[in-house]
C-alpha positions, 0 to 999 in steps of 0.5 A: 371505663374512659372508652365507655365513657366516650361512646356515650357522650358520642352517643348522646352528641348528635341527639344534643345536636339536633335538640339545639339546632331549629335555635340556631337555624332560627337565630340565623335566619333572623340576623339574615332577615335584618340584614336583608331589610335594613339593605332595603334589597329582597328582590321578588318578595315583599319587605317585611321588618323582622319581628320575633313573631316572624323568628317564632314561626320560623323556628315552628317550621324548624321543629317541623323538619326537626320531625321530618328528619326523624321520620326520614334518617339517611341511609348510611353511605353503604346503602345508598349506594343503591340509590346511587345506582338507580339514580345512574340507570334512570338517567340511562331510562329517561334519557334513552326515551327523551324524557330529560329534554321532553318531561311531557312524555313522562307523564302518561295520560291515565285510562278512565275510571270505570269503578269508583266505589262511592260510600256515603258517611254521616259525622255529626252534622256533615255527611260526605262520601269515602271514595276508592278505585284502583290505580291504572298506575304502573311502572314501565317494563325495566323502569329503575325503581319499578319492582320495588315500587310494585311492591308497595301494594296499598298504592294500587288503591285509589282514596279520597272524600267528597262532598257534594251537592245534589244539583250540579256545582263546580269542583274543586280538587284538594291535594294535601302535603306531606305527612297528611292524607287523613280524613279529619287533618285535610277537611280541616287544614283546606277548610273544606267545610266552607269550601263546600257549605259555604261557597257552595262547591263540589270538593274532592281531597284525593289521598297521595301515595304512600300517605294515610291507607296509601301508606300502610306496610310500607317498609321502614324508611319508604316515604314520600318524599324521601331519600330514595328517588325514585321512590319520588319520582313514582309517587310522583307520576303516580299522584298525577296519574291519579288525580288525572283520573279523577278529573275524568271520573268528574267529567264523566258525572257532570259532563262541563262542571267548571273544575279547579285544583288546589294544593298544599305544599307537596300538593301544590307541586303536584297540583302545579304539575295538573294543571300543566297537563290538563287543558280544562281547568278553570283554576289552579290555586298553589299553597307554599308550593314546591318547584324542584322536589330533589333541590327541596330534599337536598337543601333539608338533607343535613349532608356536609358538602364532602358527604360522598352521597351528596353526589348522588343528589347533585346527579339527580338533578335531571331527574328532579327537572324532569318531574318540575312544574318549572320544566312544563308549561302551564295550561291553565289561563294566567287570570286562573292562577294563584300562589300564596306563600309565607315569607318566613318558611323555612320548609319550602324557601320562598325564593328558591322554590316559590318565586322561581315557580312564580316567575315561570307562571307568568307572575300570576297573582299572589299573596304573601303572609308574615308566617311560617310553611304551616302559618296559612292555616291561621292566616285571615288574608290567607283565607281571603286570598283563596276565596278571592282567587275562586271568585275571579278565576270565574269557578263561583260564577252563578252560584249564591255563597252566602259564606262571602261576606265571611270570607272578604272582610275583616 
């Protein structure tokens, strides 16, 4: 009875564990950030006194990765041997081809698009367009990670939506984050009704692999971004190489429309990867962006510093580098680039991610919100920047947006 009664209360432990943890994450961030401030000392971000509407959109944040953990639990140590191994043997691959010193050569320029399937949909008062094509992308020939990647079949179709104008307008290329990718959540977390109604642009909102119809039989625990590397570092190659396709299908129906990126989070890491690949590109506006997509997953992995998997994350870190917007150079003009972040986001830091991408950017323009990694979406000032941000890049130019006014002031 006694042994029974100790592997419940076991049992139950790490759930209680969990429950109370975004408290006390938030609680400890919130004497941080009053130490911080009274020191008078933040280097590279704003000071901002403390409040407990800042702790409250920290511990949102917190219930986010609470929710992210669930639906990526680690691997027990026996299985993660296997992505240790791949790990090592991608180290070999990449390193064999000069990749880890030249990351350029990772990213292969996409063939372009001959058939995009193009389907007009009507939805109360809007009509847009669902868009597929299929995805050149493939894995090298003894690429590690390559077989299983090729049996994520429902990655081999390309998705999207579009709305667009009749007369030719610049455009504007959507990349939504983790957990999105579905129809009704990105129009309206990018706003894309009054990017396109309003401020009278082209928009497009690609899906990224293993996200929405992307995602669909997925084996359990297959997510990006996730545990298994890489698995990150295809999707990864993937999501460039198609959204570089895209961009040569728009050149293709308007030859010279002026184009911008804009991403959110994951996508404002893929979107910062874009845009220094490609030489066109007007704008590049990155929302709470990702810098290092395997430092992000192992500041949120949960491991204690003598977990042995940890090992694992730390001899990743080339890998992680190589896929880094912070090891490529931007192309985009220093005046067409922009970054916003929120200074209590507890998903993406912002002095480990967003102010190092800031730094090698050039310090470009950008804004900082008083809110959390979701906290953009009900951010005035936000909503500003970004229309300010399309306007000075020069992607606006010559068009009349009557949503301006709306957009600029209060």
């Amino acid at each position: 009875m006694e042994k029974r009664c100790d592997a419940s209360f076991e049992s139950v432990a790490p759930s209680l564990r969990d429950t109370f943890r975004p408290l006390a994450k938030t609680g400890i961030y919130y004497a941080r950030s009053w130490r911080e401030y009274l020191a008078g000392e933040k280097p590279q971000l704003p000071i901002a006194r403390p409040t407990v509407a800042l702790a409250a959109e920290a511990l949102r944040d917190e219930v986010v990765l609470l929710g992210l953990r669930a639906r990526r639990p680690l691997s027990d140590p026996e299985a993660f041997a296997r992505i240790h191994d791949e790990v090592v043997a991608a180290l070999k691959f990449y390193g064999r081809r000069g990749w880890l010193d030249d990351p350029e050569g990772f990213f292969r320029a996409p063939a372009p698009l001959t058939d995009v399937e193009v389907t007009p949909v009507r939805r109360r008062n809007h009509t847009y367009a669902r868009l597929r094509w299929e995805s050149g992308y493939r894995p090298l020939r003894g690429e590690p990670g390559g077989d299983r990647w090729a049996t994520y079949t429902a990655n081999r179709r390309g998705y999207g939506l579009l709305l667009r104008h009749p007369e030719p307008r610049p455009w504007l290329v959507c990349i939504h984050g983790t957990e999105m990718g579905r129809a009704a959540l990105d129009l309206a977390l990018f706003r894309a009704w009054y990017l396109h109604e309003e401020l009278g642009l082209n928009v497009v909102l690609p899906v990224m692999p293993m996200h929405g119809p992307r995602g669909r039989h997925l084996p359990k625990g297959a997510v990006f971004p996730g545990e298994d590397m890489l698995d990150d570092i295809h999707a990864t190659g993937q999501a460039v190489w198609d959204i570089r396709a895209l961009l040569g299908w728009i050149r293709a129906e308007q030859p010279g429309a002026p184009i911008g990126v804009y991403g959110l989070s994951l996508g404002g890491f893929i979107a910062a990867l874009v845009a220094s690949l490609d030489n066109e590109l007007v704008c590049a506006v990155l929302g709470v962006p990702v810098a290092d997509l395997i430092d992000l997953l192992s500041r949120h992995s949960g491991m204690a510093r003598d977990d042995p998997r940890r090992r694992t994350i730390e001899l990743a870190g080339p890998l992680g580098q190589m896929i880094s917007p912070l090891s490529l150079t931007p192309r985009v003009p220093l005046s067409g680039r922009f970054i916003y972040a929120g200074l209590a986001d507890q998903v993406v830091h912002p002095r480990e991610q967003v102010a190092r991408l800031w730094e090698h950017w050039g310090r470009p323009n950008i804004a900082w919100y008083r809110g959390g990694h979701t906290g953009f979406f009900q951010s005035r000032p936000v909503n500003r920047f970004i229309a300010d941000a399309l306007t000075r890049s020069g992607l606006l130019a010559g068009i009349d947006h009557p949503g301006m006014p709306d957009a600029t002031t209060g």
